[in-house]
C-alpha positions as CSV (number, residue, x, y, z in Angstrom):
1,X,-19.7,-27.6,1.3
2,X,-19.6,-23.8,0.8
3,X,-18.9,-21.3,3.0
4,X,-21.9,-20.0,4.7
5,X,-22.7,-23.7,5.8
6,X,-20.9,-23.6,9.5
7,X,-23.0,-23.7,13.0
8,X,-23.0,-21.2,15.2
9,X,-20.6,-23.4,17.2
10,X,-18.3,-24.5,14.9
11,X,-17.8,-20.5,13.4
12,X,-16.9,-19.7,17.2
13,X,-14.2,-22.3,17.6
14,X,-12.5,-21.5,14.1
15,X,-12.8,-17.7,15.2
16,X,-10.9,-18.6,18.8
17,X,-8.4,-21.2,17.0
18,X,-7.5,-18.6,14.2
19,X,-6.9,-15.7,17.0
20,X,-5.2,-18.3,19.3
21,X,-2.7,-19.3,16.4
22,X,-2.8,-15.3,14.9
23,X,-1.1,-14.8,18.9
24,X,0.8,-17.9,20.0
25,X,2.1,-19.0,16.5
26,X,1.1,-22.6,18.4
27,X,-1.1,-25.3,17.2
28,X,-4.3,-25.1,19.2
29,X,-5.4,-28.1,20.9
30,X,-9.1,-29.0,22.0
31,X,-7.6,-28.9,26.0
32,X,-6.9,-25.1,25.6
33,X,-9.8,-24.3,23.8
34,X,-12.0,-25.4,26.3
35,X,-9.6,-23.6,29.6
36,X,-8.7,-20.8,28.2
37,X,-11.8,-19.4,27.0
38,X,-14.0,-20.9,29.4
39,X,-16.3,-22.7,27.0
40,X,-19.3,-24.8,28.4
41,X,-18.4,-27.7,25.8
42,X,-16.9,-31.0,26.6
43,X,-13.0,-31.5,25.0
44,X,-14.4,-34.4,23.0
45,X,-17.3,-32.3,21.5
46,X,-14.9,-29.9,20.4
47,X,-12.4,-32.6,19.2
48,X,-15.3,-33.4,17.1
49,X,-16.0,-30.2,15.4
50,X,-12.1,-29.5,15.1
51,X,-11.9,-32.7,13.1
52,X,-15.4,-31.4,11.0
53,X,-13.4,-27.9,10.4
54,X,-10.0,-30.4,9.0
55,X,-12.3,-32.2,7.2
56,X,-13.6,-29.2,5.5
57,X,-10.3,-28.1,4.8
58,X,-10.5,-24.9,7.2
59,X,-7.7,-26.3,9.8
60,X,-4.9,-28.9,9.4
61,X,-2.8,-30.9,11.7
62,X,1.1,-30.5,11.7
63,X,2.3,-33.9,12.2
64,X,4.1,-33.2,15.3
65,X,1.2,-32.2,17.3
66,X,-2.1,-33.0,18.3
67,X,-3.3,-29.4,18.1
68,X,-4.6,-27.6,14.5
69,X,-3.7,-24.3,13.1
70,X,-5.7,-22.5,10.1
71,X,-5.2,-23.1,6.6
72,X,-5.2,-20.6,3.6
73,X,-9.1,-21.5,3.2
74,X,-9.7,-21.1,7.1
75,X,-8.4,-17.5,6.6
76,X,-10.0,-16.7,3.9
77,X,-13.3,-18.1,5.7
78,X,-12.0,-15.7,8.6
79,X,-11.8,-12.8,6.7
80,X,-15.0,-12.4,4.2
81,X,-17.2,-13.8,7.0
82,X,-16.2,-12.8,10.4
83,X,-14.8,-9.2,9.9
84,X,-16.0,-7.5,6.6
85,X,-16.8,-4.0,8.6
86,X,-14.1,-4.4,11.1
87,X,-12.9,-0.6,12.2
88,X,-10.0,0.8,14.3
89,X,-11.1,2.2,17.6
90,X,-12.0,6.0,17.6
91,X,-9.1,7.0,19.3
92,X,-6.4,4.8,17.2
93,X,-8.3,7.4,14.2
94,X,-8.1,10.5,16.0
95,X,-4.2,9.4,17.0
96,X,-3.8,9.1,13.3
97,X,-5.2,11.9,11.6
98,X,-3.7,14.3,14.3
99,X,-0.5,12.7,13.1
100,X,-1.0,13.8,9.2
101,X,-2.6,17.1,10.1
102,X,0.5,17.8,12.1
103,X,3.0,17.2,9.8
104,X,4.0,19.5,6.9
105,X,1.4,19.5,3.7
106,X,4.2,18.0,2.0
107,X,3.3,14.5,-0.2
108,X,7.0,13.1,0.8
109,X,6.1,13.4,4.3
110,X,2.1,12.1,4.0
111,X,4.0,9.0,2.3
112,X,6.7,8.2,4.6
113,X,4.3,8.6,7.5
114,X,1.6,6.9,6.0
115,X,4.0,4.1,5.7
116,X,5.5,4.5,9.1
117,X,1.4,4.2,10.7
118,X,0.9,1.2,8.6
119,X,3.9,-0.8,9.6
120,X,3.1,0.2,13.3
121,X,-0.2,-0.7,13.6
122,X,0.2,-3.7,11.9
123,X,3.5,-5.0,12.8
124,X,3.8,-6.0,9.4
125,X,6.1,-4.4,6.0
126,X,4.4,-1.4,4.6
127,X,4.6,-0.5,1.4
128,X,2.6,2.8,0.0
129,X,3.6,4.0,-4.0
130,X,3.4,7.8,-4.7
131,X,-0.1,9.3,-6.1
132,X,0.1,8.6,-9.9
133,X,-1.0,11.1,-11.9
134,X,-3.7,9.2,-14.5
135,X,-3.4,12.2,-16.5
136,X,-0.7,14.6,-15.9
137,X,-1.2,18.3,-15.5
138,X,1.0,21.0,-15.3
139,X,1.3,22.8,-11.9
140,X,4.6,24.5,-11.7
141,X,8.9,24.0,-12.6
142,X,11.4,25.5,-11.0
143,X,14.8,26.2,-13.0
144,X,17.9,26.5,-10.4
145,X,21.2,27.8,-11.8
146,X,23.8,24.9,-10.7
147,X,27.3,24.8,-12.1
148,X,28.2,26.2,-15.6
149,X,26.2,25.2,-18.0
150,X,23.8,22.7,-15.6
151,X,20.3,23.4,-14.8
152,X,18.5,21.7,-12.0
153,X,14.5,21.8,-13.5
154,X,12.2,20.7,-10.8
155,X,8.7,19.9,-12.1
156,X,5.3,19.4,-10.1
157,X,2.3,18.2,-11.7
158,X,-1.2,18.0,-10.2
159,X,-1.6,15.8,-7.5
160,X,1.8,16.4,-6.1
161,X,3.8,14.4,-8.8
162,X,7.6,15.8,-8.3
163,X,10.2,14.8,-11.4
164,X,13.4,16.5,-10.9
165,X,16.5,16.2,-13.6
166,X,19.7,18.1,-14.3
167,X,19.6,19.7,-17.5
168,X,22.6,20.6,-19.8
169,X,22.5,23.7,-21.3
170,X,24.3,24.6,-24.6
171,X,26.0,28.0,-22.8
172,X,25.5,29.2,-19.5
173,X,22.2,31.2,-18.3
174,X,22.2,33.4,-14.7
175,X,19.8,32.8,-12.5
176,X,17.4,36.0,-13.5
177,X,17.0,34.6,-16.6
178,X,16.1,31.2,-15.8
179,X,14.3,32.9,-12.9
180,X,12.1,34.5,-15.9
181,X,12.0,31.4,-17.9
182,X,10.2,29.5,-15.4
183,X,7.8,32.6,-14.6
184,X,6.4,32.8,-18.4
185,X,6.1,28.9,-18.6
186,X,4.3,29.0,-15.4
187,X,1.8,31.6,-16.1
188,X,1.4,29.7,-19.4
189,X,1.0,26.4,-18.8
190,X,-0.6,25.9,-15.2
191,X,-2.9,23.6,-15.0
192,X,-3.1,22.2,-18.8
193,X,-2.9,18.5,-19.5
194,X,0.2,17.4,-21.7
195,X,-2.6,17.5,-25.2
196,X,-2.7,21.0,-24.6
197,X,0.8,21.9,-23.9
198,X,1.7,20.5,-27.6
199,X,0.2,22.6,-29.2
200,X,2.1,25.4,-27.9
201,X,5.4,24.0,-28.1
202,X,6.4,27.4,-31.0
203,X,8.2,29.8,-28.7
204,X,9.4,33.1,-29.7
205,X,12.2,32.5,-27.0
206,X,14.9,29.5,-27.7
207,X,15.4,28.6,-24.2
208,X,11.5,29.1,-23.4
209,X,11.2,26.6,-26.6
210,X,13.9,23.9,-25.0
211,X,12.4,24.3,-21.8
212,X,9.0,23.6,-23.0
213,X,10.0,20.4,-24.8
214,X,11.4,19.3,-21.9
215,X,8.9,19.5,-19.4
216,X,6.2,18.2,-22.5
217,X,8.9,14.9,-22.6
218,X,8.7,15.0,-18.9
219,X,5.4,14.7,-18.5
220,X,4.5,12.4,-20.7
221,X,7.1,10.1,-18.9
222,X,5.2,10.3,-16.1
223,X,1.7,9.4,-17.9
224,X,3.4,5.9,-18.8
225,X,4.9,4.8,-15.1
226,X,2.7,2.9,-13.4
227,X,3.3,4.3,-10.2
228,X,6.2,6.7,-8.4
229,X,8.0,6.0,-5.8
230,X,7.6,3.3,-3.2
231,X,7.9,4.2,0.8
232,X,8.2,1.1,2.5
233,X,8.4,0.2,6.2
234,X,8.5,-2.2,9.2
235,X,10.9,-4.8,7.8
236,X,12.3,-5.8,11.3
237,X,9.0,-6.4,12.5
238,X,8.6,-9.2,10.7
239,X,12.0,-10.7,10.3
240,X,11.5,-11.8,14.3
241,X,8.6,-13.9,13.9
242,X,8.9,-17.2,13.9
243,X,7.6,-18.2,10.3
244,X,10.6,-15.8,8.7
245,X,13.2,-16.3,11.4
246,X,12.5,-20.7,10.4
247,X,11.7,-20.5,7.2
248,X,13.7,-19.4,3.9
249,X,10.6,-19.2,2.1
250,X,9.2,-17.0,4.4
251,X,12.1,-14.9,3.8
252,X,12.0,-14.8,0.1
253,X,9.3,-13.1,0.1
254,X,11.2,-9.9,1.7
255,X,13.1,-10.1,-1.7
256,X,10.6,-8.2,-3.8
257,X,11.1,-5.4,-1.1
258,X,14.5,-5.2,-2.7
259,X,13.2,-6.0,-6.3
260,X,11.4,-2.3,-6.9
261,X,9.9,-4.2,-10.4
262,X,8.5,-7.1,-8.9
263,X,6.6,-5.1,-5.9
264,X,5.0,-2.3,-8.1
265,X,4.3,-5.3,-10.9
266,X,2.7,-6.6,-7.6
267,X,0.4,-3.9,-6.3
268,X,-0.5,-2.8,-10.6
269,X,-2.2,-6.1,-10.9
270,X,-3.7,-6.4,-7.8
271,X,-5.4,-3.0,-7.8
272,X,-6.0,-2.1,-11.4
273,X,-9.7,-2.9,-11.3
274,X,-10.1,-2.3,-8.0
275,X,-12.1,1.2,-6.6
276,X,-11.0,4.0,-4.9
277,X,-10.7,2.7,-1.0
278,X,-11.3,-0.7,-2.0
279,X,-9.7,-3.4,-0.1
280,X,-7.9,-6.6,-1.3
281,X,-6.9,-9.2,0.8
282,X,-4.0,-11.9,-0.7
283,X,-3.7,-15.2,1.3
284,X,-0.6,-17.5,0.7
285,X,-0.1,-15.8,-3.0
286,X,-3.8,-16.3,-4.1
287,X,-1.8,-19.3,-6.3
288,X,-0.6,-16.5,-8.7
289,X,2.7,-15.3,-6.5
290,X,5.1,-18.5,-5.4
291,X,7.3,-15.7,-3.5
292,X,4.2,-14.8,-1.2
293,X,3.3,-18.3,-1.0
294,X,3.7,-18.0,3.7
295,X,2.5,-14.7,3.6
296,X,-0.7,-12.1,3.2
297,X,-1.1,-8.8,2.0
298,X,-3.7,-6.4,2.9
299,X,-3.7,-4.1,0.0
300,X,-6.1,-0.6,-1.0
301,X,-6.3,2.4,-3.9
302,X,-6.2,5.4,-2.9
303,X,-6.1,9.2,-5.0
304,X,-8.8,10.9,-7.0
305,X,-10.4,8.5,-9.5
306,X,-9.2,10.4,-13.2
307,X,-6.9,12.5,-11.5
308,X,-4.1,11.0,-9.2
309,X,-4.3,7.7,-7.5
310,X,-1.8,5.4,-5.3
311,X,-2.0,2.1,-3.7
312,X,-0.5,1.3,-0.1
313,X,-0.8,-1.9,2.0
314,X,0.8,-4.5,4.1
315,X,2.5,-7.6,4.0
316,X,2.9,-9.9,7.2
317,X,2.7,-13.9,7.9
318,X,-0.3,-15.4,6.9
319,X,-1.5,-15.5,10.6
320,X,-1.2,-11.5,10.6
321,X,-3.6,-9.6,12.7
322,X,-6.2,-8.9,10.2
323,X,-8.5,-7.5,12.9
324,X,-6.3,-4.5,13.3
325,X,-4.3,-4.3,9.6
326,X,-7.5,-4.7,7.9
327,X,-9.2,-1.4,9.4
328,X,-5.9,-0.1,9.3
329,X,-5.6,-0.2,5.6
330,X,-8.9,0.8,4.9
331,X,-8.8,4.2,7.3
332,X,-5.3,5.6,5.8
333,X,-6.4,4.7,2.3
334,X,-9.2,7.1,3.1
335,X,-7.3,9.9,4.8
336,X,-4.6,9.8,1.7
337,X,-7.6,9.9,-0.6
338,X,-8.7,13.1,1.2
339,X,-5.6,14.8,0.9
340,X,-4.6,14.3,-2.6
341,X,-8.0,15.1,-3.0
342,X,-7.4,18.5,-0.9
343,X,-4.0,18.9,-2.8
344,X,-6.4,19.1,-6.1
345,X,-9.0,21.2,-5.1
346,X,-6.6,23.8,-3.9
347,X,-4.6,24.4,-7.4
């Protein structure tokens, strides 16, 4: 039986039992289905469908109880068909672009608030990776004199991409000079992808040459990462609920929050064909992750398709509020893609 192939009837009951168990974490018996939301249908008729809905594999029945809770397939049934164009409120929007037109135009902050939104709205763990630059272009350095013969060169690419590394020098340079380095470089390279800066790599000046190659070795570094850094939040709002204060398995999957590799392998393979603002949903591990096998993730790209491009989402128990983290993913995915887009546009 496929999807589409529910009653009116039995749709409503799985939609109330999968909300029920999303806010109770309690199996949901046909008693308080009929009470609590006042339906004009006889407890046996909705034993009846409840059993229809195990049958089909959408609910199952803990042993210790005579009530059901959704499984991975009722979920999944819950998210393609009931709530495909679910949005936040317009004043939960307005609350959260005020809070990014507010802050500094600063892509550390936009990150570490974007993270901070997504982990309150959802009361899940955030996670949102740095705008990757698909192709990196120069936008400015900055060399700052720091002790003898040490050279702090901060580089910023296109899109807000920051790579900073201490250099050593083979004697010491003041300030001025590095001061004028950095000015020459800058007028000369702004905007140019790493192709171009190649082929200018013969400069008259020896420290404009070893600057050059640096910044050429730099960038093409930052071509080959498959994402920057990852601003994560909300931890503590899931280690209280019941499924990861019970459960070790549960738990485990908080480990790839402290495995950097495993979380940006993660969120490369599950948004490399996806668009711009498109939205993935992952229920129990889609089969593929044993770690995430008690959990979903609400994922989404964000950036400038070609240019710079990130991905942020959320990871909760797999009876998360996908009502509200859904919408919530989808909105701040948009309003990042807008500002890296603005960050562009204005180089």
């Amino acid at each position: 039986m496929t999807m589409t192939n529910l009653t009116e009837r039995q749709k409503t009951l799985l939609l109330l039992i999968i909300r029920d168990y999303i806010d109770t974490a309690q199996p949901v018996g046909s008693k308080r289905l009929a009470e609590h939301y006042h339906l004009d249908l006889s407890s046996a008729t909705i034993r009846n469908e409840m059993g229809f809905l195990t049958e089909l594999g959408y609910l199952r029945q803990p042993h210790t109880s005579a009530g059901r809770v959704p499984t991975e397939e009722g979920y999944r049934y819950f998210v393609s068909e009931m709530m495909p164009n679910a949005e936040l409120p317009e004043t939960v929007q307005h609350t959260i672009s005020h809070q990014f037109h507010q802050s500094r135009p600063d892509m550390d902050q936009w990150m570490t608030l974007a993270a901070s939104i997504l982990a309150n709205q959802s009361q899940g763990v955030s996670m949102v990776t740095a705008p990757h630059v698909e192709q990196a272009k120069y936008k400015h350095v900055e060399l700052i004199s720091t002790q003898g013969r040490q050279v702090l060169m901060v580089l910023v690419m296109a899109g807000g991409e920051v790579s900073q590394q201490i250099l050593t020098l083979a004697e010491p340079v003041a300030q001025e000079r590095l001061s004028q380095t950095a000015s020459r470089l800058n007028a000369l390279l702004a905007g140019l992808a790493v192709d171009s800066i190649s082929s200018l790599t013969n400069r008259p000046d020896a420290l404009d040459q070893d600057i050059l190659l640096l910044i050429l070795q730099d960038m093409r570094g930052a071509a080959s990462r498959i994402s920057g850094e990852i601003y994560t939040d909300g931890l503590t709002n899931v280690l209280g609920k019941p499924e990861f204060a019970e459960s070790d398995e549960a738990r485990r999957a908080l480990k790839i929050f402290e495995e950097r590799s495993t979380l940006k392998d993660l969120l490369a393979r599950t948004t490399v064909n996806s668009n711009i603002g498109g939205l993935q949903v992952l229920i129990g591990g889609e089969g593929e992750w044993e770690e995430l096998r008690q959990c979903s993730m609400v994922i989404a790209r964000y950036g400038v398709p070609g240019m710079a491009t990130g991905t942020l989402g959320v990871l909760g128990p797999m009876r998360m509020s996908y009502a509200r983290t859904i919408p919530t993913v989808r909105y701040v995915a948009g309003l990042l893609s807008d500002l890296v887009n603005d960050t562009i546009s204005s180089e």
